[in-house]
C-alpha positions in Angstrom: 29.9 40.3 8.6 26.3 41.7 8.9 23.5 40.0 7.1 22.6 42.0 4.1 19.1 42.1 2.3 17.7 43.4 -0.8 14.6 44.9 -1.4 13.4 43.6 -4.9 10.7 46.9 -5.2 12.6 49.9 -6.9 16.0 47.9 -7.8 16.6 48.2 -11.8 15.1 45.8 -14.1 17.5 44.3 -16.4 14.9 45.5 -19.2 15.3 49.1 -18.2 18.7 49.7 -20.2 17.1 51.6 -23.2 14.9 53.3 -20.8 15.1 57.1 -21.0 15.6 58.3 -16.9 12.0 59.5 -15.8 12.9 63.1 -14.1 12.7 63.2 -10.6 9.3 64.1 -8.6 8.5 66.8 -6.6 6.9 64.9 -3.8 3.8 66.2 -2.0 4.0 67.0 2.2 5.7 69.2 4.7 9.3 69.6 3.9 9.6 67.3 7.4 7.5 64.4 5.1 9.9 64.7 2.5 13.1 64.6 3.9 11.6 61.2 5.3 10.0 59.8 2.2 6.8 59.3 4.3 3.3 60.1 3.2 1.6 59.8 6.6 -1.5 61.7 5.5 -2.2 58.7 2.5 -4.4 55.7 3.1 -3.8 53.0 0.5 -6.7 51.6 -0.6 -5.6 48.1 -2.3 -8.3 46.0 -4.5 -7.9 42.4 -3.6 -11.4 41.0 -3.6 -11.5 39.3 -6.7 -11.4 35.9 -7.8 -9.3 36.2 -11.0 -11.2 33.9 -13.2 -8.7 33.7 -16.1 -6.0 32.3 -13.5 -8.6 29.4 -13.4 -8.3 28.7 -9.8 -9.9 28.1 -6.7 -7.5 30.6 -4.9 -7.7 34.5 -4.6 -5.9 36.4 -7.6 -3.7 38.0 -4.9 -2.1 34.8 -2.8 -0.7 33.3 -6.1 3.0 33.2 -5.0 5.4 35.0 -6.6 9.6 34.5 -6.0 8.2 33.3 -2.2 5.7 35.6 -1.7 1.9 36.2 -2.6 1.0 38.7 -4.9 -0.9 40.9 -3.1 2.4 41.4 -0.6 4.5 42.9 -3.5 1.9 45.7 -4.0 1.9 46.3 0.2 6.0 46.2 0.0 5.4 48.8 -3.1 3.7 51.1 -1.0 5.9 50.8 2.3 8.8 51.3 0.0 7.5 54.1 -1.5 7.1 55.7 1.9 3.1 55.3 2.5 2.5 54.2 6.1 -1.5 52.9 6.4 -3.1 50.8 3.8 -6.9 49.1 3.6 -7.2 46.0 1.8 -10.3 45.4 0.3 -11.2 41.7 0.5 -14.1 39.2 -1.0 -13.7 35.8 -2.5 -11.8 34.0 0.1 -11.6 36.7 2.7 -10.3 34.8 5.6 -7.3 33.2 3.6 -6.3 37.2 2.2 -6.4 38.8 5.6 -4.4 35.8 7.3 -1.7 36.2 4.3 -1.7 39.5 4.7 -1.6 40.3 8.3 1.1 37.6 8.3 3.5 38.9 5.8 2.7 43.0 5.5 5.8 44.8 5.5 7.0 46.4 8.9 5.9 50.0 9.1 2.8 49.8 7.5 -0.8 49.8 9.2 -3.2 47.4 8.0 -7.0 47.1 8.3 -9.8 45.5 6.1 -12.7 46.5 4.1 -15.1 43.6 2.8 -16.7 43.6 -0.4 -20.3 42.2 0.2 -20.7 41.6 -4.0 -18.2 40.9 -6.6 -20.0 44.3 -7.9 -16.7 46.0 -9.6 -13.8 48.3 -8.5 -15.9 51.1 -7.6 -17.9 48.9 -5.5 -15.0 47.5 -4.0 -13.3 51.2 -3.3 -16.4 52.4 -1.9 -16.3 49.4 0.6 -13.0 51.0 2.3 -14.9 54.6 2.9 -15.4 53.7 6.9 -11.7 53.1 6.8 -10.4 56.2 5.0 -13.2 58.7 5.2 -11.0 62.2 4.4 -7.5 62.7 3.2 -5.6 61.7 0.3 -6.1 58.2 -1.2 -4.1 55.9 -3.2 -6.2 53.0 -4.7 -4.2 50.2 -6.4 -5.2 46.8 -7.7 -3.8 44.0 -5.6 -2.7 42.2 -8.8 0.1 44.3 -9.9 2.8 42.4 -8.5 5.6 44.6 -10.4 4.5 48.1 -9.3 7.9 49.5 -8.3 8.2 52.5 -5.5 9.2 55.1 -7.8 5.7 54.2 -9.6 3.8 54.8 -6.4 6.0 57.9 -5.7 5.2 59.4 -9.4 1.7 59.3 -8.4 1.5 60.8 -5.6 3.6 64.0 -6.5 1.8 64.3 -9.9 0.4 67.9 -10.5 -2.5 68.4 -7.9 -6.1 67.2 -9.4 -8.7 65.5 -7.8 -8.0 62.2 -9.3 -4.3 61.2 -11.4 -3.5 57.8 -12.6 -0.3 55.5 -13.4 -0.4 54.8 -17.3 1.9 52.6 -19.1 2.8 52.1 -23.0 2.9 48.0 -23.2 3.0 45.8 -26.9 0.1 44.2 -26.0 -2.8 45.9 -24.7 -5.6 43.3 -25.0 -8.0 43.1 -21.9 -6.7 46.1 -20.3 -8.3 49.0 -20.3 -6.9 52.3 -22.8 -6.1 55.4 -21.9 -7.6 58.1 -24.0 -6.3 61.5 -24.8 -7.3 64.3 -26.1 -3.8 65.9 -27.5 -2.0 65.2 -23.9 -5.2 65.8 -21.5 -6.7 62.8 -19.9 -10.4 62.0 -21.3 -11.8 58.5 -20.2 -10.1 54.9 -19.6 -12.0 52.8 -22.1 -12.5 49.2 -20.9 -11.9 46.5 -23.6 -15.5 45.3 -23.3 -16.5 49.0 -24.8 -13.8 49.9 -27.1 -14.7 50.4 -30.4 -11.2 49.2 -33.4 -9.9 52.7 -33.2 -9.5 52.5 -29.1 -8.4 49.0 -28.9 -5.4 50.4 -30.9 -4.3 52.4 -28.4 -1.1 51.0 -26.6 -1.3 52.7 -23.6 -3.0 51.5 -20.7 -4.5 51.8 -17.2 -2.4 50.3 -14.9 -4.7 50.5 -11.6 -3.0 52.7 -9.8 -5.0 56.1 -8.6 -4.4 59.0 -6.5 -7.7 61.0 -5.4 -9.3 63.5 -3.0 -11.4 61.2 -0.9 -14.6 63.7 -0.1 -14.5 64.2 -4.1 -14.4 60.4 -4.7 -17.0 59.2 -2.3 -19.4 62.1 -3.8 -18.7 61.0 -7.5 -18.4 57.1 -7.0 -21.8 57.1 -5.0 -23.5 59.4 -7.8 -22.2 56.8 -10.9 -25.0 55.0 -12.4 -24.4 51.3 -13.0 -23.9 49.5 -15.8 -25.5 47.0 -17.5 -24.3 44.1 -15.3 -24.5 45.9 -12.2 -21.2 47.3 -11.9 -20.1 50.2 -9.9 -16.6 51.3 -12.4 -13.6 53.2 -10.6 -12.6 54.1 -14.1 -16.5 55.7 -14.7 -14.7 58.5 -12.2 -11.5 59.0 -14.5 -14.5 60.3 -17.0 -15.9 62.2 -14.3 -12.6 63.8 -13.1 -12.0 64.9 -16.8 -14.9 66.2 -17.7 -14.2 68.7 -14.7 -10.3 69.7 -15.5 -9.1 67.5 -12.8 -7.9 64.6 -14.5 -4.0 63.8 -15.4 -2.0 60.9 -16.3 1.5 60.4 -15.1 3.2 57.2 -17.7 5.3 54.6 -15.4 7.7 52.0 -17.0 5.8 48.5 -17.6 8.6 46.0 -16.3 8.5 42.8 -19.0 5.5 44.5 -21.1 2.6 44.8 -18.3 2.3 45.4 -14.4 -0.4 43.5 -13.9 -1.2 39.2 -13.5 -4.4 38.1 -15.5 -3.5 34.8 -16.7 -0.9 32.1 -15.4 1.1 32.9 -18.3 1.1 36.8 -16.9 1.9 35.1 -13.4 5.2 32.9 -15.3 6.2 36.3 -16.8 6.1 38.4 -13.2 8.0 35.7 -12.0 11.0 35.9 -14.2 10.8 39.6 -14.2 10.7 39.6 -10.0 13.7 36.7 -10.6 15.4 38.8 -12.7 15.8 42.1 -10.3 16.6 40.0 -7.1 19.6 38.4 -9.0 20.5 41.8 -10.5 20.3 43.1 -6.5 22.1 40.3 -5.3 25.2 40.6 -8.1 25.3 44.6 -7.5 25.7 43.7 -3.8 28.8 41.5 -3.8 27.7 37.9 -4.7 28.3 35.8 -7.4 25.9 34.1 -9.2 27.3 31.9 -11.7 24.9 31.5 -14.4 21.4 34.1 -13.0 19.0 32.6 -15.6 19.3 29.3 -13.8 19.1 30.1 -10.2 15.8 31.0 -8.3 15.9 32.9 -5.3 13.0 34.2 -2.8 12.1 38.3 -2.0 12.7 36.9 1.7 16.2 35.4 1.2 19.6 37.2 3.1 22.4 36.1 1.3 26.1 37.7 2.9 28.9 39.1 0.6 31.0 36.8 -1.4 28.9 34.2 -1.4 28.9 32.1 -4.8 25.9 30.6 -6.2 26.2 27.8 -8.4 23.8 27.1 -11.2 20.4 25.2 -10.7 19.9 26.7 -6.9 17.0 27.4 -5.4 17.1 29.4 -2.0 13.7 29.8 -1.0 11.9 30.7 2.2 13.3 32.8 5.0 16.6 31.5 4.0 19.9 33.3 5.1 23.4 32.2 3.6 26.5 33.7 5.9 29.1 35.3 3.9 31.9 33.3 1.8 29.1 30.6 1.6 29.3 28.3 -1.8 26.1 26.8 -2.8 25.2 24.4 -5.8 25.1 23.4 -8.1 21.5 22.0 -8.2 21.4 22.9 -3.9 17.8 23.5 -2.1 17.9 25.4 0.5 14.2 26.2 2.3 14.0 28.7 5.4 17.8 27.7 6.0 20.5 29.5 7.9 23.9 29.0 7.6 27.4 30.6 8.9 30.2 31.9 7.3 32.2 30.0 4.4 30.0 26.9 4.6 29.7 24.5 1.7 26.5 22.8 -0.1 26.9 21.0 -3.2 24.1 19.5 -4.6 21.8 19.2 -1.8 18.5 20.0 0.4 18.0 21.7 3.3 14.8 22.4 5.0 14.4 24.6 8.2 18.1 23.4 9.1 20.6 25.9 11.3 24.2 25.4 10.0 27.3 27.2 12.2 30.4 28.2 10.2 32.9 25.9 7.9 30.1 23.4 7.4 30.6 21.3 4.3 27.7 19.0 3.0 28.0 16.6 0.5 25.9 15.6 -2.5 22.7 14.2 -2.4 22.3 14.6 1.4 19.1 15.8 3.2 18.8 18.0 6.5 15.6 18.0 7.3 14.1 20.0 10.1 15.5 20.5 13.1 18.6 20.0 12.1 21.6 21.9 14.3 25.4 21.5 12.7 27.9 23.4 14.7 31.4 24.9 13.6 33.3 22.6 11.5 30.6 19.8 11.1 31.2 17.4 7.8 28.4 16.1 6.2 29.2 13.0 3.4 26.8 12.4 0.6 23.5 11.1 0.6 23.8 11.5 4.0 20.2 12.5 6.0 19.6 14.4 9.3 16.6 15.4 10.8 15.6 16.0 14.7 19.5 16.2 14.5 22.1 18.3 16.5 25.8 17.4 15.7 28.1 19.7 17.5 31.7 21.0 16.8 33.5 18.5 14.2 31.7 15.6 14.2 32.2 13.8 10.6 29.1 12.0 9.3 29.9 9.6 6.7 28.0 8.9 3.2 24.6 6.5 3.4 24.2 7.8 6.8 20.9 8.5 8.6 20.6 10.3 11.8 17.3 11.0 13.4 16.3 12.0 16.9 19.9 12.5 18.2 22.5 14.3 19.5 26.5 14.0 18.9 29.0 15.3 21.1 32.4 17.0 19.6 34.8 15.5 17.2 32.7 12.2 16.8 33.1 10.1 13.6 30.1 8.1 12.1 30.7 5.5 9.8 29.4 5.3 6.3 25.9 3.7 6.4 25.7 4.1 10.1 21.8 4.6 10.9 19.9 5.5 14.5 16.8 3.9 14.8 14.4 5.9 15.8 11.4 4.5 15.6 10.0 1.8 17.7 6.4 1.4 15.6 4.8 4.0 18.0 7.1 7.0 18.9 10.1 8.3 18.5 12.7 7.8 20.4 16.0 9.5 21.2 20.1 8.4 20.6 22.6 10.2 22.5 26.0 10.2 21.5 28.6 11.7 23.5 32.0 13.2 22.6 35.2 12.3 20.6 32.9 8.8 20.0 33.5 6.2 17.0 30.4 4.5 15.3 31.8 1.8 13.0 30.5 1.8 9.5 26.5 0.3 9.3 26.2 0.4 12.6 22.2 0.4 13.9 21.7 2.1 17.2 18.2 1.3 18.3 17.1 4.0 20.5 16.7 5.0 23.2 20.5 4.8 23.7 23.0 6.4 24.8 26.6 5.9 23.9 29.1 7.6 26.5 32.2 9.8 25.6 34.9 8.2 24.1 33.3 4.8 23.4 32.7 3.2 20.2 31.0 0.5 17.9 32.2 -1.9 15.7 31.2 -2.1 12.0 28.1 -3.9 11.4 26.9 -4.2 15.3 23.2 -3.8 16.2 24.0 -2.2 19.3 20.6 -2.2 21.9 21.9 -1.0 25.1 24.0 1.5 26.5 27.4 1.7 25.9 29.7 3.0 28.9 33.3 5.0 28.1 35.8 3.1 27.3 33.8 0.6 25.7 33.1 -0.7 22.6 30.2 -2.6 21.1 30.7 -5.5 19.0 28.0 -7.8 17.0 24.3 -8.6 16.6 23.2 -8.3 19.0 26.4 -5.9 20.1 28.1 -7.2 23.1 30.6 -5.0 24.9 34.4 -4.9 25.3 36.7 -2.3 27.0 38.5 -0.8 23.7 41.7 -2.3 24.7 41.0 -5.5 24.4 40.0 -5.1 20.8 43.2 -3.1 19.8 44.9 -6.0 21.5 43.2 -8.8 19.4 
């Protein structure tokens, strides 16, 4: 079966069940543009400069991670998702770090370039920073810290009546620090920032979420003719005021998912993380698999998961993880950029950057660490560990087992406590285990070594030396015997 994947931008939040359906929007274009859902003639302008000094840290607002992903790659999957194909991102404190994250992750289809801010001199500053980039058309500006700005909220936006200059506005139940929307009956007048609202403003519950569509000649003109303020602070909202005053100002109110869009605090980043966890489960259950209890189980934007899959509680799938169809995970399982085959089993244990085959069974408390390879049929015991490992078709790897640095032909068996050692105090070194091949429980293989096809070892041997077919390895230090002799003894 196909690998299936979810996008987590537009699916329904679980919140949205008293929601009254928003009608749908007459999108803007040639009829061609809207029979593709594609706004080829928008350049997104997204505001990602800032520092974000309520999240009191040393990293950019936008590369807190969210369900796997920084934030600033939400808005950017928003946008492709929503059909706009070129975007600017506007960069500042830690510029280098933004435009790696970003030109690693941004979604397929959509341009990307960059536009430095040379002064943390506000959003107008910030906008006007991206003009070389986007000097005609339409633009779409959009803060880089709204991590839950869903596709239909881009798209409501852009086919808003035509004005110079509409914005995305939101009713949430607490409106402190962002800025209000004030009307005049139902025409837009100003956005009022918290820092200048007077009581009767701050009472307003409906705010400015940071998401703008404008005529770029008109916004150039009117952001490079704004006088500064007091701090000396360029505003994008000082053009909202500007737009009005000319008739060419409107509102379009989107859906705030969990009360707010945007991340100003790490207890705004803990909320858009259960709300983001929240619509992947809900895509993931509408698509065929079963998650036993949702509120306990964490899983990544970037995760595949295949149809009939069962996740138990206390997962975490994480990463560029893929699970293959008729798959059981958990309980309590970590899996980190981890793909496995059909109707594979992992109870209670972590994978990182492993590649499982079908019909693979793992057992609790076991660790594959990377580079681990487990073919068709492979059986791993618990508290078992793996790593540098390739095990093909059927080998049986017993509890208290360590293998590292090896390969193992078909249809092996290794004992309970049975350990390579791979380590000589400088390097690594390498076991090779050939087919249908018996290692007795705690047996220690000290690479390098090679044991042939259809040899063996007895239980507790040290074995240092090859071991031929036929043969078997008995002792410490192992000696060897041809098999028979010890099934004659």
């Amino acid at each position: 079966m196909p690998w299936r994947r979810k996008s987590i931008v537009g699916t329904t939040d679980p919140a949205d069940s008293d929601k009254p359906p928003s009608p749908t929007p007459s999108l803007s274009g040639t009829e061609a543009d809207l029979a593709a859902g594609e706004y080829p003639r928008v350049t997104a302008i997204v505001l990602a400069a800032g520092r974000g000094t309520r999240m009191r840290s040393d990293l950019p607002k936008g590369l807190h991670p969210l369900v796997g992903r920084p934030m600033v790659l939400h808005v950017l999957q928003a946008l492709r998702d929503a059909g706009v194909r070129r975007a600017v991102v506007v960069t500042g404190f830690g510029a280098e770090a933004m435009e790696a994250a970003v030109v690693a992750g941004a979604p397929a289809g959509l341009e990307v370039g960059f536009a430095r801010q040379s002064e943390p001199l506000g959003t107008g500053h910030a906008t006007l920073a991206a003009r070389a980039a986007a000097p005609d058309g339409d633009l779409l500006i959009v803060n880089g810290d709204v991590p839950l700005l869903r596709a239909e909220d881009v798209c409501a936006v852009l086919s808003a009546p035509p004005a110079r200059l509409a914005l995305a506005a939101a009713l949430v139940p607490d409106p402190t620090n962002l800025g209000r929307v004030r009307r005049e009956g139902e025409r837009l007048v100003a956005v009022v920032e918290e820092a200048d609202a007077d009581r009767e403003t701050k009472a307003i519950r409906e705010v400015n979420v940071g998401l703008y569509r404008a005529e770029a000649g008109w916004l150039w003109r009117t952001l490079e003719s704004l006088g500064r303020s007091a701090s000396g602070e360029i505003y994008l909202t000082d053009a909202v005021a500007k737009a009005a005053s000319e008739g060419e100002a409107t509102a379009v109110t989107i859906y705030a998912s969990g009360g707010s869009l945007s991340v100003e605090s790490r207890r705004d980043l803990a909320r858009a993380e259960r709300v983001l966890r929240e619509r992947i489960n809900e895509g993931w259950l509408d698509a065929g698999v079963t998650i036993v209890d949702p509120a306990a189980t964490y899983i990544d934007a970037g995760v595949e998961i295949g149809a009939d899959c069962r996740i138990e509680p206390g997962t975490h799938l994480r990463g560029a993880t893929r699970v293959g169809a008729g798959s059981v995970v958990g309980p309590n399982s970590v899996l980190i950029d981890t793909r496995t085959g059909e109707g594979c089993a992992l109870v209670q244990c972590r994978s990182e950057g492993a590649v499982l085959a079908d019909h693979v069974d793992v057992g609790a408390f076991s660790t594959l660490r990377e580079g681990t390879v487990l073919d068709d049929h492979v059986h791993i015991g618990t508290h078992a560990e793996t790593k540098n490992a390739h095990l093909h078709r059927g080998v049986q790897m017993g509890h208290f087992s360590y293998l590292g640095d090896v390969v193992v032909g078909e249809e092996s068996n290794i004992g309970a406590g049975a350990i390579t050692c791979n380590f000589d105090g400088v390097e690594k070194q390498q076991t090779t285990i050939g087919k249908r091949c018996f290692v007795g429980s705690d047996s220690m293989l000290v690479a390098p070594i090679t044991l042939a096809d259809d040899s063996a070892t007895a239980a507790g041997s040290v074995v240092n030396k090859d071991v031929p077919s036929g043969s078997i390895a008995i002792g410490a230090p192992a000696r060897l015997r041809p098999i028979r002799e010890r099934q004659d003894e």
